[in-house]
N, C-alpha and C positions, 0 to 999 in steps of 0.2 A: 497329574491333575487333568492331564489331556481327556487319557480314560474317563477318570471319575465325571468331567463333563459332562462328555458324550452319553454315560449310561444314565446319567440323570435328568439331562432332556429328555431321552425313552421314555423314563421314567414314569416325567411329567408330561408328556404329550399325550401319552395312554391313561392316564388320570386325567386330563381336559377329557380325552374323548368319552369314556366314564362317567365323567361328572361336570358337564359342558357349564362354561360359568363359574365354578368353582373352585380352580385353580388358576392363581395368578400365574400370566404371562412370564413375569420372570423370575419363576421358582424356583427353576433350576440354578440358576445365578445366587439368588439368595442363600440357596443351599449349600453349594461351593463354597461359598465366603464365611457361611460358618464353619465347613467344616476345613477348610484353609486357618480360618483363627483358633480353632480346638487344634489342630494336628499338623500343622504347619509356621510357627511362631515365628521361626530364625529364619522363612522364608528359602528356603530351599527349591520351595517349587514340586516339592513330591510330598503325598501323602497316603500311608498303606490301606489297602483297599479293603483289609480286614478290617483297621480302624475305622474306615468310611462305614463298612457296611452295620458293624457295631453300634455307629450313633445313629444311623439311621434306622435299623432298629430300633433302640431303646425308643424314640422319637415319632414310633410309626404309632398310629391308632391299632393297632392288633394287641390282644389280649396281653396280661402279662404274663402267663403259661406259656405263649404262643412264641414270646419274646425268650422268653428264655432256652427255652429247646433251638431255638434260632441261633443263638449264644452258641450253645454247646455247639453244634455243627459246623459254627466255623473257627471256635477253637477248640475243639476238641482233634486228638490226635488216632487215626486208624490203630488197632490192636487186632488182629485174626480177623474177626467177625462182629465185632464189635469196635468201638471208639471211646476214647476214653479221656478225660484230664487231667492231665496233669499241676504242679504246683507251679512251673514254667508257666504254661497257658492261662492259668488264672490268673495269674499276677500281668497277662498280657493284657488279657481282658479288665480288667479292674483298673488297668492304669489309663486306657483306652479309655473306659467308660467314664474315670473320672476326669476325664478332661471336659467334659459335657458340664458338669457345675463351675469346673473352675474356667470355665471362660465368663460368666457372670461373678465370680470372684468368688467362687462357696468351692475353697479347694481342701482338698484331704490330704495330711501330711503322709508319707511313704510308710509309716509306723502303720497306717490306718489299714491299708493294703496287705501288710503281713500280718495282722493281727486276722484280721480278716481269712486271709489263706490259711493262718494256723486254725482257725476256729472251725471253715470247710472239711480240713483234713484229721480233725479231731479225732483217732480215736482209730484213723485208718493207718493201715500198716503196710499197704501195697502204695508204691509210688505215684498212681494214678486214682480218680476214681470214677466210676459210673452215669450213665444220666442221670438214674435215680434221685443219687447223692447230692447231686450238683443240682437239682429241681429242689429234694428237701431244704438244704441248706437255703439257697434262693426265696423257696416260699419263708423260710421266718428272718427274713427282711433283717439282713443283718444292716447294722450301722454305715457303714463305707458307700452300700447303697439305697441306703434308705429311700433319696429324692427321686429314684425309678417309679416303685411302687407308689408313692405322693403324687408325683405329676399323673402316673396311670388315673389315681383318683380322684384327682381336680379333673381331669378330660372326661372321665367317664358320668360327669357330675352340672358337665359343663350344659347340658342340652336340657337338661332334666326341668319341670313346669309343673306347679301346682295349681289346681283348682282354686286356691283362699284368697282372700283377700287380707292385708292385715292393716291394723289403724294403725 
Protein backbone atom coordinates (compact mmCIF):
# COMPACT_ATOMS: atom_id res chain seq x y z
CA UNK A 1 0.00 0.00 0.00
CA UNK A 2 3.15 1.89 0.70
CA UNK A 3 3.95 1.87 -3.00
CA UNK A 4 0.73 2.33 -4.33
CA UNK A 5 0.66 5.70 -2.16
CA UNK A 6 3.45 7.05 -3.09
CA UNK A 7 2.94 6.53 -7.08
CA UNK A 8 -0.41 8.00 -6.70
CA UNK A 9 0.57 11.32 -5.20
CA UNK A 10 2.94 11.45 -8.38
CA UNK A 11 0.34 10.83 -9.95
CA UNK A 12 -1.72 13.57 -8.72
CA UNK A 13 0.73 16.18 -8.12
CA UNK A 14 1.43 16.10 -11.93
CA UNK A 15 -2.29 16.37 -12.65
CA UNK A 16 -2.56 19.61 -10.15
CA UNK A 17 0.42 20.83 -12.15
CA UNK A 18 -1.57 20.05 -15.53
CA UNK A 19 -4.66 21.12 -14.46
CA UNK A 20 -4.06 23.63 -11.65
CA UNK A 21 -7.46 23.85 -9.59
CA UNK A 22 -8.73 20.84 -10.75
CA UNK A 23 -7.79 18.18 -8.75
CA UNK A 24 -8.55 17.92 -5.27
CA UNK A 25 -5.95 18.06 -2.60
CA UNK A 26 -6.70 14.82 -1.43
CA UNK A 27 -6.99 12.51 -4.29
CA UNK A 28 -4.53 10.57 -3.83
CA UNK A 29 -6.08 9.35 -0.42
CA UNK A 30 -9.44 9.04 -1.79
CA UNK A 31 -8.09 6.90 -4.33
CA UNK A 32 -6.19 4.60 -1.95
CA UNK A 33 -9.21 4.06 -0.07
CA UNK A 34 -11.14 2.91 -2.83
CA UNK A 35 -8.87 0.92 -4.00
CA UNK A 36 -8.08 -0.67 -0.35
CA UNK A 37 -12.11 -1.46 -0.37
CA UNK A 38 -11.99 -3.12 -3.98
CA UNK A 39 -8.83 -5.18 -3.35
CA UNK A 40 -8.08 -5.16 0.13
CA UNK A 41 -11.37 -6.45 2.21
CA UNK A 42 -9.87 -8.78 5.01
CA UNK A 43 -7.38 -5.91 5.59
CA UNK A 44 -4.04 -7.34 5.00
CA UNK A 45 -2.60 -4.20 4.11
CA UNK A 46 -1.33 -5.24 0.46
CA UNK A 47 -2.91 -4.83 -2.57
CA UNK A 48 -1.45 -6.15 -6.15
CA UNK A 49 -0.19 -3.47 -8.21
CA UNK A 50 -1.53 -5.05 -11.34
CA UNK A 51 -5.00 -4.92 -9.59
CA UNK A 52 -4.37 -1.20 -8.69
CA UNK A 53 -3.22 -0.27 -12.02
CA UNK A 54 -6.35 -2.29 -13.76
CA UNK A 55 -8.86 0.01 -11.89
CA UNK A 56 -7.27 2.81 -12.46
CA UNK A 57 -7.35 2.24 -15.75
CA UNK A 58 -10.77 1.11 -16.31
CA UNK A 59 -11.43 4.64 -14.22
CA UNK A 60 -9.21 6.88 -16.18
CA UNK A 61 -10.81 9.30 -18.90
CA UNK A 62 -8.82 7.73 -21.87
CA UNK A 63 -10.64 6.14 -24.56
CA UNK A 64 -11.95 2.79 -24.39
CA UNK A 65 -9.50 1.22 -27.13
CA UNK A 66 -6.86 2.90 -25.27
CA UNK A 67 -8.20 1.07 -21.99
CA UNK A 68 -8.15 -1.98 -23.23
CA UNK A 69 -4.75 -2.40 -25.07
CA UNK A 70 -3.64 -1.12 -21.49
CA UNK A 71 -5.39 -4.23 -20.21
CA UNK A 72 -3.62 -6.43 -22.40
CA UNK A 73 -0.10 -5.15 -21.47
CA UNK A 74 -0.21 -5.74 -18.05
CA UNK A 75 -1.90 -9.01 -18.32
CA UNK A 76 -0.85 -10.30 -21.08
CA UNK A 77 2.14 -12.87 -20.89
CA UNK A 78 5.61 -12.54 -23.22
CA UNK A 79 5.75 -15.33 -26.06
CA UNK A 80 9.06 -14.77 -28.54
CA UNK A 81 8.12 -11.56 -30.05
CA UNK A 82 5.00 -11.16 -29.32
CA UNK A 83 2.55 -11.38 -25.92
CA UNK A 84 -0.11 -13.13 -25.54
CA UNK A 85 -3.25 -14.29 -23.15
CA UNK A 86 -3.87 -16.49 -21.63
CA UNK A 87 -7.22 -18.13 -20.02
CA UNK A 88 -5.12 -17.66 -16.47
CA UNK A 89 -4.77 -14.00 -17.14
CA UNK A 90 -8.13 -13.30 -18.16
CA UNK A 91 -9.75 -14.71 -15.45
CA UNK A 92 -7.02 -12.40 -13.56
CA UNK A 93 -8.22 -9.57 -15.22
CA UNK A 94 -11.86 -10.01 -14.98
CA UNK A 95 -11.98 -10.76 -11.39
CA UNK A 96 -9.85 -7.60 -10.84
CA UNK A 97 -11.97 -5.62 -12.71
CA UNK A 98 -14.96 -6.89 -11.25
CA UNK A 99 -14.33 -5.89 -7.93
CA UNK A 100 -14.83 -2.15 -9.30
CA UNK A 101 -18.92 -2.88 -9.40
CA UNK A 102 -19.08 -4.98 -6.57
CA UNK A 103 -17.85 -2.44 -4.20
CA UNK A 104 -21.17 -0.45 -4.86
CA UNK A 105 -22.83 -3.84 -4.51
CA UNK A 106 -23.43 -4.78 -8.52
CA UNK A 107 -21.30 -7.94 -8.18
CA UNK A 108 -20.96 -10.94 -10.81
CA UNK A 109 -21.18 -14.45 -9.57
CA UNK A 110 -17.68 -16.56 -10.51
CA UNK A 111 -20.02 -18.46 -13.36
CA UNK A 112 -20.09 -14.86 -15.03
CA UNK A 113 -16.29 -14.81 -15.45
CA UNK A 114 -16.03 -18.25 -16.99
CA UNK A 115 -18.75 -18.03 -19.09
CA UNK A 116 -17.17 -15.02 -20.26
CA UNK A 117 -13.48 -16.63 -20.80
CA UNK A 118 -15.34 -19.45 -22.50
CA UNK A 119 -16.97 -17.10 -24.76
CA UNK A 120 -13.27 -15.09 -25.38
CA UNK A 121 -11.64 -18.43 -26.26
CA UNK A 122 -14.48 -19.64 -28.45
CA UNK A 123 -13.35 -21.34 -31.22
CA UNK A 124 -9.52 -20.84 -30.40
CA UNK A 125 -7.46 -23.83 -30.07
CA UNK A 126 -4.08 -22.51 -29.06
CA UNK A 127 -3.90 -22.06 -25.23
CA UNK A 128 -3.36 -18.29 -25.42
CA UNK A 129 -4.57 -15.67 -27.71
CA UNK A 130 -3.52 -12.41 -29.51
CA UNK A 131 -4.20 -8.69 -29.03
CA UNK A 132 -6.40 -8.68 -31.76
CA UNK A 133 -8.58 -11.21 -30.24
CA UNK A 134 -8.68 -9.85 -26.86
CA UNK A 135 -9.74 -6.10 -28.57
CA UNK A 136 -12.54 -8.02 -30.77
CA UNK A 137 -13.89 -9.84 -28.01
CA UNK A 138 -13.62 -6.63 -25.81
CA UNK A 139 -15.25 -4.29 -28.43
CA UNK A 140 -18.70 -6.48 -28.36
CA UNK A 141 -19.14 -5.71 -24.78
CA UNK A 142 -19.68 -8.72 -23.47
CA UNK A 143 -21.94 -9.03 -20.26
CA UNK A 144 -19.40 -9.55 -17.30
CA UNK A 145 -18.20 -6.18 -18.43
CA UNK A 146 -20.68 -4.28 -19.67
CA UNK A 147 -20.57 -1.35 -16.85
CA UNK A 148 -16.98 -0.37 -18.49
CA UNK A 149 -18.05 0.59 -21.74
CA UNK A 150 -21.62 2.35 -19.84
CA UNK A 151 -19.56 4.49 -17.39
CA UNK A 152 -17.04 5.31 -20.69
CA UNK A 153 -20.55 6.60 -22.06
CA UNK A 154 -22.11 8.42 -19.31
CA UNK A 155 -18.32 10.33 -19.05
CA UNK A 156 -18.06 10.92 -22.44
CA UNK A 157 -21.70 12.45 -22.34
CA UNK A 158 -21.04 14.09 -19.32
CA UNK A 159 -19.70 17.83 -20.74
CA UNK A 160 -21.79 17.60 -23.70
CA UNK A 161 -24.26 21.23 -24.18
CA UNK A 162 -27.06 21.97 -26.53
CA UNK A 163 -28.10 25.06 -28.02
CA UNK A 164 -32.34 24.48 -27.36
CA UNK A 165 -34.17 25.51 -25.07
CA UNK A 166 -36.97 23.20 -23.86
CA UNK A 167 -40.49 24.10 -22.27
Amino acid sequence: LQQISRMLTKLFQRARLEKPGQVDLRAAEFTLSLLVAMYDRSGTGYVKTRSAAAALISLSGDTLLAKYRAFFQFYAVPDGKTALITRSALRSLLTDLNQIPATVGESCALACVEIAIHNCFHGVLNAAIVEEKFLSWLRSEPAVLLWLPTCYRLSAVEMVSHQARCR
